[in-house]
FIMAR-806353 format. One record per residue: x, y, z of N, C-alpha, C, O in turn. Coordinates in steps of 0.2 Angstrom, whole numbers, plus 5000, padded with zeros to 4 digits. Example, Ala and Ser with C-alpha at 12.3 -4.5 7.8 and 13.67 -1.06 7.14 Angstrom:
REM FIMAR-806353
506649725039506249785039506649845039507149835042506449895035506849955036506450005039506750065040
***
This chain:
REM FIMAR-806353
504549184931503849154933503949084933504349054929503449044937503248984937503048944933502748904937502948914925502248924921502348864918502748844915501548834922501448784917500848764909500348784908501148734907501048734900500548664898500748604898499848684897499348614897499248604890498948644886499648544888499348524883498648434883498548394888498448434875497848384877498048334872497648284873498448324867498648294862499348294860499648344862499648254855500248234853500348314849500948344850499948354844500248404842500148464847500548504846499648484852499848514856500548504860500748554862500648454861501548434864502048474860502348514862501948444853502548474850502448544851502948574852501948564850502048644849502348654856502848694857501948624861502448654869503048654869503348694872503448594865503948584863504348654861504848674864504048674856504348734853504448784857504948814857503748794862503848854863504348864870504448914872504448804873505048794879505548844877505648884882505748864870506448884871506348964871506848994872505848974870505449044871505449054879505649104880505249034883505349024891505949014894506049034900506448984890507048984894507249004900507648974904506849084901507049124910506549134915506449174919506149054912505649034916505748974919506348954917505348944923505448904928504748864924504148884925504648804918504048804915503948714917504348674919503448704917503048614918502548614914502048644914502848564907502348534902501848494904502048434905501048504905500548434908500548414902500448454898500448354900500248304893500048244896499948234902499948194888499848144889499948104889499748054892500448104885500948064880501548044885501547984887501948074886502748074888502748114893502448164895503448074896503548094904504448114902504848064901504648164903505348194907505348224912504848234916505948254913506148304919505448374921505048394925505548394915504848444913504248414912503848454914504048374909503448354909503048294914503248244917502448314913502048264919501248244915500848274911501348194917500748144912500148164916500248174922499548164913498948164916498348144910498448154904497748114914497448074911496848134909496648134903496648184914496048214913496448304913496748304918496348344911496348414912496248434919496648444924495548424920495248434927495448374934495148364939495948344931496648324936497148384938497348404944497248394933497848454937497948524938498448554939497348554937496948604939496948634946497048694948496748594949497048604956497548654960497548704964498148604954498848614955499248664950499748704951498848644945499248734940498948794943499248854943498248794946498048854951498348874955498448934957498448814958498948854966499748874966500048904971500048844960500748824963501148854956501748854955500648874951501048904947500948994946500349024947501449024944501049104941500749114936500449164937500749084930500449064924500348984921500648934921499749004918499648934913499348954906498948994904499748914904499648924896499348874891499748844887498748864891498348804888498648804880498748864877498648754877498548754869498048724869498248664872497448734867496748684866496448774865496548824864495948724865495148784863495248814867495648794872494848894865494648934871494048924874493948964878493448884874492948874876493148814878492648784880493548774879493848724884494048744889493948714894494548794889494848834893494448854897494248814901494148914896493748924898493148904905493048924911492948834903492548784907492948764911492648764916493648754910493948724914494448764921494748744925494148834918494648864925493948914926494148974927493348894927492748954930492648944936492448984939492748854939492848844945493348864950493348854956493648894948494448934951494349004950494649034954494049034945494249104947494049134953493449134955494549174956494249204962494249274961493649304961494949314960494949384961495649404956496149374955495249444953496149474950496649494953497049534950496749484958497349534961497649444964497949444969497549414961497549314966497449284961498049284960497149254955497249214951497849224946498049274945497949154945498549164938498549184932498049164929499149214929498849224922498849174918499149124918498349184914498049124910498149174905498049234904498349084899498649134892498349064887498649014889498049064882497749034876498449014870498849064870498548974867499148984860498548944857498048914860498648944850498448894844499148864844499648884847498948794840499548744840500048794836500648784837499848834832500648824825500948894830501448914828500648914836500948964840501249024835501849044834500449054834500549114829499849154832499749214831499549124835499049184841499149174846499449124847498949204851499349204858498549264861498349314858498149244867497549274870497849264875498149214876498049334880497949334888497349344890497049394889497049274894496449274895496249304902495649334903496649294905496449304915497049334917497549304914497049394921497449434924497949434920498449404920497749494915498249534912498549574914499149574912498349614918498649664924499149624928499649604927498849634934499349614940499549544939500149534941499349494937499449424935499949414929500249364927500049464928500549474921500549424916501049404913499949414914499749384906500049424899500349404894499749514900499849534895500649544895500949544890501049554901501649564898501949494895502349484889501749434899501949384896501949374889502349364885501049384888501049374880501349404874501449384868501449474877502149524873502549484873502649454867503149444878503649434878503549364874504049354869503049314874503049254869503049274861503549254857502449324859502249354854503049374850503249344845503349424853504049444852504449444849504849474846504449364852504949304853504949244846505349214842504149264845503949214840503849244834503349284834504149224829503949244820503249254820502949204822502749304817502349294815501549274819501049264817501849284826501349284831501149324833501549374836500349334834500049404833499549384842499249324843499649434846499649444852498749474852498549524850498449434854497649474858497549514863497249484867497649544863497649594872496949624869496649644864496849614877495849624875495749694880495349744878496149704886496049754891496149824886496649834882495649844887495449924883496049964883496349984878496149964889497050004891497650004889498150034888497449924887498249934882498249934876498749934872497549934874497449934867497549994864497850004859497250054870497250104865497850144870497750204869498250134875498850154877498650194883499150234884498250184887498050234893498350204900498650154902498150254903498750224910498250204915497850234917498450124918498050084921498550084925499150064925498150104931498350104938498550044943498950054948498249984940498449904944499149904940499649874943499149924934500149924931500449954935501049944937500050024936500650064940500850044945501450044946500350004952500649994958500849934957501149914962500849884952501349814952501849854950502349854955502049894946502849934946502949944949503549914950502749964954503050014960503049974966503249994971502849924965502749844971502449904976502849934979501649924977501249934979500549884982500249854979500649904986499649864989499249904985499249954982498649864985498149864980497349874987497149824990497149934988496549914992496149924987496249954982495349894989494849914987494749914976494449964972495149844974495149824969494549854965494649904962493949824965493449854964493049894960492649904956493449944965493450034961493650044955493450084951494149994954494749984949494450014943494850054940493749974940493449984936493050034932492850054926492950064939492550144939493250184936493350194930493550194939494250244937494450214930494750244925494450174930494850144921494350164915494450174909493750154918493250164911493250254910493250284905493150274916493050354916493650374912493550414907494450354913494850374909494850354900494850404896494750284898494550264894493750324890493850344884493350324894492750374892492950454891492550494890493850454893494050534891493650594896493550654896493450544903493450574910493850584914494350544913493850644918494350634923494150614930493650604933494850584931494850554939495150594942495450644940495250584950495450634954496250574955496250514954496950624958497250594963497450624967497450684966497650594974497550614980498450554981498650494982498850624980499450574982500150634983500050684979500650634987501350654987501650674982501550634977502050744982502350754973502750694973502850714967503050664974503650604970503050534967503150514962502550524971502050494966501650534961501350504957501650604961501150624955501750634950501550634944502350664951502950644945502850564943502750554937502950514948502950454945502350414940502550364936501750454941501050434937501450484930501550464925501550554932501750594926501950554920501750554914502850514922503250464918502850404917503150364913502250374920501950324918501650324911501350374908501850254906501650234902500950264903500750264909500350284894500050304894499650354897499050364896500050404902500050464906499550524900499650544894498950544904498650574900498550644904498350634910498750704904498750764908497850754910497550744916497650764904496850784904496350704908495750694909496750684910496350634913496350634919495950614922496850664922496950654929496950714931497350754929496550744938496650804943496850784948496550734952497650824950498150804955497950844962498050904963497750794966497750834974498350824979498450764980498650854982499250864986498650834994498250864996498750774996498650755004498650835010498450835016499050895007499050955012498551005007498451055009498350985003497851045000497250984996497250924994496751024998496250964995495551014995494950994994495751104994495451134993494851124987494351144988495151104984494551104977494551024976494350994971494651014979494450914979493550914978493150944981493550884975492850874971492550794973492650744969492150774979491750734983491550684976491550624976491350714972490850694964491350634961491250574961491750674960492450624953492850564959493050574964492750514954493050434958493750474959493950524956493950444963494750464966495150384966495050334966495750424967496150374968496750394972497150444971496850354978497050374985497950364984498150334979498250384986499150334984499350364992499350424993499450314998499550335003499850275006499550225004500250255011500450205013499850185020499850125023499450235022498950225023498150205023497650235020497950135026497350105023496850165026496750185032496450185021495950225024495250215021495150195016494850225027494150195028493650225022493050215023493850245018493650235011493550175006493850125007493050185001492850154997493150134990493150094986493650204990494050224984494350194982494350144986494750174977495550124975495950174978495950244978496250134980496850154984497650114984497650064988498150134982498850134981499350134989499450174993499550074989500050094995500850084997501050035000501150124996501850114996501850065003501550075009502450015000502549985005502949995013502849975019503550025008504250025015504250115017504450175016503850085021504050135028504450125032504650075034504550195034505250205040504850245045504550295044504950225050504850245059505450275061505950245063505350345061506050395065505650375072505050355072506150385078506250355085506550415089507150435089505950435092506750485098506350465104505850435103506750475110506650475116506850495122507250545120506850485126506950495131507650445135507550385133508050455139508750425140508250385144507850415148508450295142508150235146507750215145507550165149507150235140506750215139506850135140507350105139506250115142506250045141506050025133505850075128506149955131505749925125505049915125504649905120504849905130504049885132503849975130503649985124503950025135503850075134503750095124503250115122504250085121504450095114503950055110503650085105503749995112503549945108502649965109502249955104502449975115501750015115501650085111501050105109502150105109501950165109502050155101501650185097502450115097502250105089501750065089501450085085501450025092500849985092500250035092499950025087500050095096499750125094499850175090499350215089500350185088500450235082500350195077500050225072500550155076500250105067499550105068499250105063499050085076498350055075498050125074497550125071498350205077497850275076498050285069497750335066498550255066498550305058498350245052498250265046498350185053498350135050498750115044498650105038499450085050499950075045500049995046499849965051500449965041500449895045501049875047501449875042501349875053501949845055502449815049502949835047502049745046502449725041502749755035503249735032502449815035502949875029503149915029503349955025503349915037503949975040504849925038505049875041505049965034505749935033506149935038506449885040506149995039506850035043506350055052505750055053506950085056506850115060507550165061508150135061507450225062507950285060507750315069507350305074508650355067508350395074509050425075509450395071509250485079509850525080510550465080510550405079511150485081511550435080511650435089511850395093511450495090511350485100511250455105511450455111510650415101510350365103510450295101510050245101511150295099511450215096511750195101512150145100511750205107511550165115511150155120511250135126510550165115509950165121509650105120509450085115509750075127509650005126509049965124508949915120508450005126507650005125507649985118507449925116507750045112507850035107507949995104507649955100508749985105509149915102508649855103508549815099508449845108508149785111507449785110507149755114506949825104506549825103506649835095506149805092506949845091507249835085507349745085507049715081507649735090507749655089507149605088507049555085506749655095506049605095505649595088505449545086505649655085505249685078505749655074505449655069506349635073506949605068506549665061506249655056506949735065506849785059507649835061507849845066507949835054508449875054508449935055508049975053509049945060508950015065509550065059509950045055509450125059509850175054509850225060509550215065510450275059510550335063510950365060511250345056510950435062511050485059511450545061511150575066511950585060512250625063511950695064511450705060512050735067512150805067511950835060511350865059512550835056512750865049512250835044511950865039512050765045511350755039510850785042510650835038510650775047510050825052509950895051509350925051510550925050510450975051510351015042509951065041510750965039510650985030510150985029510051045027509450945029508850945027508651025027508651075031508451025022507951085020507351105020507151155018506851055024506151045025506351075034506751075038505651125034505251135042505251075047504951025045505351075052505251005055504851035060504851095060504350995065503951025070504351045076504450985079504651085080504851105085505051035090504650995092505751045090505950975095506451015102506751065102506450975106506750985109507450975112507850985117507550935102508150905102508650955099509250935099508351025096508851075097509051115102509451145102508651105107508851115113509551085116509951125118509651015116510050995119510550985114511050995116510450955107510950915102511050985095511350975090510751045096510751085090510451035085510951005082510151015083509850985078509150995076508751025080508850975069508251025067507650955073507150975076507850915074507150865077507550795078508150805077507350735079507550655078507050605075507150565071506650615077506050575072505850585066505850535062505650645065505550675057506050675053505950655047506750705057507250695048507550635050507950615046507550585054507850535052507350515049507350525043506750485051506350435047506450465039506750435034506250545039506550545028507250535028507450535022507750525032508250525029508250455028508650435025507850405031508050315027507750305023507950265019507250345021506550325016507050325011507650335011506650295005506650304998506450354996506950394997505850394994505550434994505650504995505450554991505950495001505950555006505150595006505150655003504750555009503950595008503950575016504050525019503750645019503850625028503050645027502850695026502550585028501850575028501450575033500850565032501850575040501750565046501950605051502050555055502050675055502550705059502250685064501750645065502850715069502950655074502250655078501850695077502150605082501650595088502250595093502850585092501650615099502150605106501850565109501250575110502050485111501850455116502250465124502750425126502150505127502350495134503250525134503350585135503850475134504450485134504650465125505250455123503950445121504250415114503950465108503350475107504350475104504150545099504250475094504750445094503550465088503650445081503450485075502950525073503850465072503750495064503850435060504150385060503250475053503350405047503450465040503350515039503850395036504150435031504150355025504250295027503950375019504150335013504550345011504750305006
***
């Protein structure tokens, strides 16, 4: 991390002094008053460099008051999913408050890691969730480097679990195993809906969405990022042709071009020039696939045409799961014209 470190007097210095060495696998900038090195930068007023420890650092770790602090970064707060972590020390650096963006801003892991580090320093973590061990959902999707829609919600779903309510999820079994292995994972909190069954989905209980797709919902909602686009077509296709036809497949499912990792597709079509030449446009890595992987998968695919001619189960569907990570094919193919797509996490 980036982190700068504000102090306002000669004994807050020294302490920042000390705690340098506890940062070492940080990237840290001492603001003082006093003295100028490599690391340190003098300044006359706090509400000087505020600005600049907002925009350009990942954290800031004041030693001064907490009602100085406070005052001093209320003009900047925006959002939690966008401010930095903000972390309080006392001089003898024996208490330690993550104050702003303890979650995704990563204050409270920081504060663990100084706390840790430090003899006899005792960590304030104020967020209910990590206090009493429960599983907070903005943790999970910075693990899992997920998009965050509809932040907000956030709070309904954490109190209800917190309050020993249940929330719903609405997600693929490889993410409801991964919430499973999540720290503070509680059975009784959580009702698992499978995206192909939503029979007993309950309208009532706040939900939480896990889809790489943005949906016109209110809900919090999780989004894996790297998607894979399988590709078949037709011999000749053009790239104009190709490149219309994922344009309106990303804007009718509501996927965003920039989280498509890969594009997959038969290994038959690793001459087709349309393709190659629209891989290039989009500067997305092309994969292909033989026969023998194609054919291995053990999932149903939707009837292709491509066993007709190549004996194989499809080309858009198992290639796309065969690049994923995942392998969650959350999308079967569409037909645009001569361009058959498929998406896969």
């Amino acid at each position: 991390m980036k982190i700068a470190i504000a102090t306002i007097n000669n004994p807050s210095l020294e302490s920042a002094k000390k705690l340098l060495p506890v940062l070492k696998n940080h990237d840290c900038t001492v603001f003082n008053k006093t003295q100028e090195n490599d690391n340190f930068v003098i300044f006359d007023k706090v509400d000087d460099i505020m600005p600049t420890a907002w925009a350009e650092f990942d954290a800031i770790i004041f030693i001064m008051a907490t009602g100085a602090v406070v005052r001093k970064i209320a003009p900047f707060l925006k959002d939690k999913a966008t401010d930095p972590a903000v972390l309080i020390m006392t001089l003898d650096l024996k208490r330690i408050i993550p104050l702003v963006s303890g979650h995704l801003g990563g204050a409270n892991e920081l504060s663990i890691e100084i706390s840790e580090s430090l003899d006899e320093c005792v960590n304030f973590v104020t967020t209910a969730s990590d206090q009493i061990k429960l599983l907070a959902f903005d943790m999970f999707a910075k693990k899992m480097n997920y998009d965050i829609s509809n932040l907000k919600s956030l709070a309904q779903v954490a109190n209800r679990i917190i309050n020993k309510q249940a929330v719903q999820v609405v997600a693929y079994p490889s993410d409801i195993q991964n919430i499973k292995e999540f720290e503070g994972y509680n059975e009784d909190s959580i009702i698992f809906h499978s995206p192909d069954d939503l029979e007993s989905f309950d309208t009532q209980i706040p939900t939480v969405y896990i889809t790489p797709q943005k949906l016109a919902y209110n809900s919090l909602q999780l989004h894996p990022k790297e998607i894979v686009l399988g590709l078949g077509m037709n011999r000749g296709t053009s790239s104009k042709e190709i490149s219309l036809a994922v344009t309106r497949f990303c804007f009718e499912h509501a996927i965003s071009l920039e989280n498509v990792t890969h594009l997959a597709s038969f290994e038959a079509k690793a001459d087709e020039v349309g393709l190659l030449e629209f891989a290039k446009e989009v500067a997305k890595e092309l994969k292909f696939f033989n026969e023998d992987e194609i054919n291995a998968l053990e999932q149903d695919f939707s009837p292709s045409q491509a066993t007709k001619f190549f004996n194989i189960k499809g080309v858009a569907e198992p290639a796309s799961l065969l690049a994923s990570n995942n392998k969650v094919l959350f999308l079967s193919k569409r037909i645009y014209g001569g361009v058959t797509i498929a998406a896969s996490f």
